[in-house]
N, C-alpha and C positions, 0 to 999 in steps of 0.2 A: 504494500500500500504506500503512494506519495501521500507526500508532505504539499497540499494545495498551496500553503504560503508560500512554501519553497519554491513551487513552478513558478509560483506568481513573480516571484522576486526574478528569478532567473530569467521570466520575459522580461519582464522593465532593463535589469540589465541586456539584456540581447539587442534591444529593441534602443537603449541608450546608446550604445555601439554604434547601432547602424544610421540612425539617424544624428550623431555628434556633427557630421559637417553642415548639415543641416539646420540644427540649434545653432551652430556656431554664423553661420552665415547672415538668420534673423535679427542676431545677437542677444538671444531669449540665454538665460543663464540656465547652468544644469540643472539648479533645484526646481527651478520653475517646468523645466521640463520634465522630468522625472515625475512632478505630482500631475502632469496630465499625463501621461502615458497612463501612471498609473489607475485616473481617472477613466480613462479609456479601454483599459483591460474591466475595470469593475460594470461600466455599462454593456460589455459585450465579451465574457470569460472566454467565450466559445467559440473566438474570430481567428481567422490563423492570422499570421506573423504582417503578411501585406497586407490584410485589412487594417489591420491593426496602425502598422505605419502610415497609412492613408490618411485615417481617422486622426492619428496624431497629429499630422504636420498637418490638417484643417484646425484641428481645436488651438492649434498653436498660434495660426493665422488670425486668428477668430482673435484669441488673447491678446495680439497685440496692437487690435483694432484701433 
């Protein structure tokens, strides 16, 4: 049996990885980024990895309205 936190962490980081040039380019800072991934893995646990990313860089876009 996993550890549901566990995965969950381990996307955020997967997911902070991949999108870093990305935050870095908006000039959104990590923590800021990190609690919307993480916001975005909670509305939708069940999304693979490119939805996921999608959904991130809009709520990001969104944030720095």
């Amino acid at each position: 049996m996993s550890d549901p936190d566990a995965e969950r962490e381990a996307t955020v980081e997967r997911l902070m990885e991949r999108l870093s040039g990305f935050v870095q380019g908006i000039g959104m800072s990590g923590n800021e980024a990190r609690e919307i991934i993480k916001r975005v893995i909670e509305a939708d646990p069940t999304a693979g990895d490119g939805d996921l990313m999608a959904k991130a860089r809009t709520w990001m876009l969104i944030a720095l309205g």
